[in-house]
N, C-alpha and C positions, 0 to 999 in steps of 0.2 A: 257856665257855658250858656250864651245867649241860642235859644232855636226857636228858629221861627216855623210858622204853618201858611203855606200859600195853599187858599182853600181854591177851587174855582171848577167848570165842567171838564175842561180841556177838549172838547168836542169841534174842532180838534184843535192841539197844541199850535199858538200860531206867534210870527215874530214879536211880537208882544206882548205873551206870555214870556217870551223867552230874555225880554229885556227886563222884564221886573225881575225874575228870576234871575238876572245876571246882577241887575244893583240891588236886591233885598242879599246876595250872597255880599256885599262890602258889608253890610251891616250883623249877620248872625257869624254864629261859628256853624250850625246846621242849619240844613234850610228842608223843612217835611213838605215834599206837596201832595196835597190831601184832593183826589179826584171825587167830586160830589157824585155819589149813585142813586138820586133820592128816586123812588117810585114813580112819582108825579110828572119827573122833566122824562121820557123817552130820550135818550141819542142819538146821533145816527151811527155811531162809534160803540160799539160795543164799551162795557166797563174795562176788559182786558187786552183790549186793541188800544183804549186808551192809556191806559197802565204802562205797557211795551212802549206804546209813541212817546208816551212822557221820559219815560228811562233814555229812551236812544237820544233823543234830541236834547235831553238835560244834562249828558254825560260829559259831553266835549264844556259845557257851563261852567259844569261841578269841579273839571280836572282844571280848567282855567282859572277859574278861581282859589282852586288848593281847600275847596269846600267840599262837605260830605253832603249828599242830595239823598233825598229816601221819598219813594213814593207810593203813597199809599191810597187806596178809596176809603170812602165814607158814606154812612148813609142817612146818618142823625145831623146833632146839628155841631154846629162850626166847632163851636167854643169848648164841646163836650171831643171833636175829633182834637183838636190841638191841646187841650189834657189828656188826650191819651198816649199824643206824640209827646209830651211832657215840654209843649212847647210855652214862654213866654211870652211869643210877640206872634199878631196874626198880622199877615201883611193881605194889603191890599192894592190892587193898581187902581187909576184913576183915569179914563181919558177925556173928561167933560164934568159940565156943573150936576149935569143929571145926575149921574155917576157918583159925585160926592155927597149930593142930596139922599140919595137911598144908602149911600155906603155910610154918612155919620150916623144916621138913624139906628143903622144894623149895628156900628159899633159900641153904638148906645146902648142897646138892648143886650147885645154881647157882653158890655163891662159890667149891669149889672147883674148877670148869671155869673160874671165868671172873674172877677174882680180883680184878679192874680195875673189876666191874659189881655194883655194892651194891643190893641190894634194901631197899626202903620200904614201912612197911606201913601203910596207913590206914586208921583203924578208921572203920566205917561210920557215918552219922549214923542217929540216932535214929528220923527218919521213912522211913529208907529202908533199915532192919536185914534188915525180913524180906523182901526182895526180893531172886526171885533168878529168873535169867530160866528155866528150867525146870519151874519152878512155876508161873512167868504163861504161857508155852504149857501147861502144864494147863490152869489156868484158862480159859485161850482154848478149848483144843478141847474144854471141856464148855459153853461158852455164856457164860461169865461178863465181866464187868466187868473189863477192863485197863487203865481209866484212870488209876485209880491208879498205877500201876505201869510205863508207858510213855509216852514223848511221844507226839502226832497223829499222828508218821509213821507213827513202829514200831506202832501201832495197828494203822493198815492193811495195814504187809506183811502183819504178823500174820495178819491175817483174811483177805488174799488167799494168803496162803500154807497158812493151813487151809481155805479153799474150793478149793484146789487139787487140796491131797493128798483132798481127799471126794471 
């Protein structure tokens, strides 16, 4: 059984998380997504606000694709969360050269910890290149429009989680 680990913040879950997660599911039979809790990044999304986001908005993904989804945090590092998931393959999205510059490095560093767990990288689709979730909390906490850029849910954490912090 092929399973993969899609590592990433989800802070919060946005259409382009949701599209790698839809094409990494052609490619495994499971797919773990492993929410990063490391001490040093703060969120604005709590760890379990984003746990709940990730499960509702990956549901409809997982049944569409006839995939099993399991979602999990983490707090160490990548390569040691996807040996726990007993996962193969760490996927990664791509949406620019920058992107691919820090991400081969990473997986570089990742294949020689962890030599048995090959990293994937999928390059972003077209309509969902320039998204990236720390842009759309800008966008959010100056008033703007996140439709684009999030499902209904993550909408709303969104906006409760910036009527919070106000």
């Amino acid at each position: 059984m092929r399973t993969g680990f899609y590592p990433g913040s989800f802070d919060p879950i946005t259409f382009g998380h949701l599209d790698v997660i839809a094409r990494a599911a052609r490619l495994v039979d499971k797919l773990v997504i492993g929410i990063g809790t490391h001490g040093s990044k703060q969120g604005l999304l709590s760890p379990e606000e984003r746990l709940a986001l990730v499960r509702t908005v990956a549901k409809p993904v997982a049944e569409h694709a006839g995939l099993k989804i399991d979602v999990v945090t983490f707090s160490g590092l990548t390569v040691e969360a996807a040996k726990s998931a007993k996962a193969n393959v760490i996927i990664r999205g791509l949406r620019d050269a920058s992107d691919f510059d820090y991400e081969v490095q990473m997986a570089q560093m990742n294949g020689a910890l962890t030599p048995e767990v090959e990293t994937v990288f999928l390059a972003a689709s077209p309509a969902t290149r320039m998204i990236s979730s720390s842009l759309v909390k800008q966008i959010g906490k100056m008033g703007g429009d996140t439709s684009l850029f999030l499902p209904d849910e993550a909408q709303a954490a969104l906006k409760a989680a910036l009527n919070h912090k106000n």
